[in-house]
Structure formats: C-alpha cells, structure tokens
N, C-alpha and C positions, 0 to 999 in steps of 0.2 A: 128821363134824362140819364138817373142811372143806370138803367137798361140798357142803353145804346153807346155807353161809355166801356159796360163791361164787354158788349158784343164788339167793340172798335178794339180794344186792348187783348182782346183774347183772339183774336182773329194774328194779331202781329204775334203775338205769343207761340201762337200754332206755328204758323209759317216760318218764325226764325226757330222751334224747336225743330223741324224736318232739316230744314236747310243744313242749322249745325248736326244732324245725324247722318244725313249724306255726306258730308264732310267728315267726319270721324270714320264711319265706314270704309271711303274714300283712303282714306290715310291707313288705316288698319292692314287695309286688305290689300293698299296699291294696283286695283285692276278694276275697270267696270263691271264687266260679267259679274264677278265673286260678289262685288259689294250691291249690287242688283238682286242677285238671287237671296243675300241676308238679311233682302228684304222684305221679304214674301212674308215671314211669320207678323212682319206689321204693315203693312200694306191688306191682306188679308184678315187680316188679328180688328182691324179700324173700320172697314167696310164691314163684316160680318157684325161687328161691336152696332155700329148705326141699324142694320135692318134687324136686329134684333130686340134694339129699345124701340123701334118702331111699329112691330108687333106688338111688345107689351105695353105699347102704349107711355112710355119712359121718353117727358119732352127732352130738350134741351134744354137748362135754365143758367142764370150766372152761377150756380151753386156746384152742379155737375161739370161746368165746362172746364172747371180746373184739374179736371180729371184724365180729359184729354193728354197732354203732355204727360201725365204719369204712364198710362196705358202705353204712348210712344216707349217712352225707357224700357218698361218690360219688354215687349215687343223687340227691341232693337236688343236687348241683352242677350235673349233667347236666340238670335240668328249669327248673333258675333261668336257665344259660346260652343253653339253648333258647331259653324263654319271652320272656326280655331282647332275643333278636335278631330274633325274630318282631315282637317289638312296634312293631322299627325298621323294618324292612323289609317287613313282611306278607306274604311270599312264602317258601313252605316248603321251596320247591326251594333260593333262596339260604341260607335258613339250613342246611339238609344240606349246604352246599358250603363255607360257609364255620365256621362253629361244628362242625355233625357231624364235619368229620375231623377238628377238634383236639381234639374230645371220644375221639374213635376211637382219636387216638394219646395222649392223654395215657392212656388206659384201658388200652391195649395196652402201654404202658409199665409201666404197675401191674402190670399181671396176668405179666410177666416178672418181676419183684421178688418177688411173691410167688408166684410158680412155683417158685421156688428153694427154696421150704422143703420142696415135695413130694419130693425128695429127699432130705430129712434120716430117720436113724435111728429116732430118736424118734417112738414115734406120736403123743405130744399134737403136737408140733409139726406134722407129716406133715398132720395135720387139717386144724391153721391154715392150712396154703396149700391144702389141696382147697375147704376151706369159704370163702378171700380169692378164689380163681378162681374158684368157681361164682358166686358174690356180685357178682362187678364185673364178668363175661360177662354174667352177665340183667340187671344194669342198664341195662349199654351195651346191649344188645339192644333194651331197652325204650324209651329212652332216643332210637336212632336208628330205628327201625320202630315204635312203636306210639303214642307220642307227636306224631310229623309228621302218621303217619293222622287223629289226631282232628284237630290244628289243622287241616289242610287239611280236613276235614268241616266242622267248625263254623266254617271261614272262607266256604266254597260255600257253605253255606248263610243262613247271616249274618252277612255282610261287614261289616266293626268292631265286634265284637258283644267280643270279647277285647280287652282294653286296659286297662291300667291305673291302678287307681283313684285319689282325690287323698283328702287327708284333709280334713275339714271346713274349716280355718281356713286352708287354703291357698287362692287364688283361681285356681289353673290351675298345671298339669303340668310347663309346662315356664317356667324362667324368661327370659326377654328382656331386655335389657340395653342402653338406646339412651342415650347421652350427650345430656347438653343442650345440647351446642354443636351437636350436627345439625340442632337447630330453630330456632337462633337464626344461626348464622354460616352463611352462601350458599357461603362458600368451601369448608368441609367436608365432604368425600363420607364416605357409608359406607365407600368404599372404603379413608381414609385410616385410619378407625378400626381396620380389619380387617385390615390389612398388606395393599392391593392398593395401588396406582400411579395416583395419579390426575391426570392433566397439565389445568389447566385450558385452557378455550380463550380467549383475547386476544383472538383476531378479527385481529392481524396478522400476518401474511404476510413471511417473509421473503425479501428480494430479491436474488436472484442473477444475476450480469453474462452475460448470452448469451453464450457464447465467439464469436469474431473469426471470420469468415469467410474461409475461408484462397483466394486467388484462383487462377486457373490448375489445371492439372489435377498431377498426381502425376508429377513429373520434370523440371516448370518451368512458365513460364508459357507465355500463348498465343505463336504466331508470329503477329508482323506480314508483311502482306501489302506 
C-alpha cells in the first residue's frame, strides 16, 4: 500500500513539475521554437538518465524517485542559462566560455554532494546518489555538447532566426530610458546621465607665461672681448 501511494503521488509530482517548466520556459523566452530547443539539455539529460540506470542495473524505487524533479531543475537551468547568453552575444564559442564552465562547475559541485550518498549502507539511499549522478552527468552533457551543436546549426544557417519573443502589448524588447533634459538642455551629454565625465568646451584657452630666457651659457655668461 505504501508502494503504490508513493508511485500515485510521484507520478502527479512529475507531471505538474514539467508542466510548470514549460510554463516558465514559455514565459521566459515568449516563443515556442526557443523554449522547445531549451529543452533539449532535459528532455535528453532524463532519457539518457533512465537507460543508463538501466544498464547498471539502478531500479526505480520510492527512495530515488524524488530525485527526478531535482534532475528536471538542473536540466532546465542549464538550457535557460545557455539560451539567456546566446541571445546576448550570438556566438556559441563565448557562451561555452563563459556560461559552460560555470554551468560545469556549478554541476560538478552537485554531483560531489550527491556522490556522498553512494557510500552509504543503505540501499534506498545508495540509489539516491547513483540515480542524482547519473541525472546531473547527462544533463550537463547535454547541456554543454548537444545544445551548442544545434544553436551553432540553426545560427549558420539562419542567422537571428533565435531570439526572443515580446508579448503582444509590449512595443519592443528592450526598454530605453532617455531623460527630457537631453532634448531640451545643450549642456547635457549622455555622458552626464550615465556616470561618464563630460568637460564642456569654452573655446578659451588658457594662458600661460613662457619661462624667462636664461642668458649666457651654463657656468656664466659670455666673455667680453
């Protein structure tokens, strides 16, 4: 009976965690395509996660299955963080450079945490960390190899085709922010607004005394003849 309570409860568990990830996705990225493809590192990350405890022989039990929903979060972190830094930069080399390794380490930090449990006595436990390592390795896998691949595809081949959608009653992406005294007052640079340094120019010149021309050479003056 408890067996089939944990498998009834964890089953809705599952299905409302995806639901509200599409949803958030959904909203993040406002377009299907985008929030589809930031999907791949957990949609991929969760199949490869199954035939991997499958091979080693790692069931499914109540003890592991709560594990599931955490793998989703990694997984969906990993393709929001990506997707976010593509968007800025459009070059997939910078984003492997600068997002991939903190996604690498922040991963590689998990997967030590829950390394720890595979040493415990306990098999339900023992699970939990086979089934948290296998789960957050295929993420991060997918995550930094198979995810770059397609953006860098679907960016060759059509270049700003990815990007972020608006939602109908917005008029544009990004907001802009110009004070009214930039239009009206001559004295005011962008620069003042933005913290740069801005010295106007006067047009005068200030005048300094030409030093004294010192007479005779170095140790006195001339000899008279």
């Amino acid at each position: 009976k408890f067996t089939n309570i944990v498998k009834r409860e964890s089953q809705t568990l599952i299905v409302g965690t995806v639901v509200l990830v599409v949803l958030i996705l959904f909203a993040s990225f406002r377009g299907v395509v985008s929030s589809v493809i930031a999907l791949v590192p957990l949609v991929i990350g969760m199949v490869s996660m199954l035939g991997v405890m499958a091979l080693l022989n790692v069931r499914v039990n109540y003890f592991n299955i709560i594990i599931v929903p955490i793998v989703i979060g990694y997984g969906m972190n990993a393709g929001i963080f990506i997707m976010f830094r593509f968007f800025e930069d459009r070059s997939v080399s910078k984003v492997l450079y600068h997002t991939g390794a903190a996604i690498a380490a922040s991963n590689l930090t998990s997967l030590v945490g829950w390394g720890s449990l595979i040493i415990a006595k306990h098999p339900g436990i023992r699970s939990m960390g086979y089934a948290a390592c296998i789960g957050i390795a295929t993420t991060m896998l997918a995550s930094l190899v198979i995810l770059p691949a397609i953006l860098e595809v679907v960016e060759e081949r059509r270049p700003g085709w990815l990007k972020r959608g608006r939602w109908p009653f917005s008029k544009s992406n990004e907001v802009s922010y110009v004070p009214a005294t930039l239009s009206h007052s001559p004295a005011v640079s962008p620069g003042d607004v933005y913290g740069e340094v801005h010295v106007p120019k006067t047009g005068v010149r200030s005048k300094r005394k030409a030093p004294a021309k010192k007479s005779g050479h170095r140790g006195g003056g001339r000899s008279k003849r």
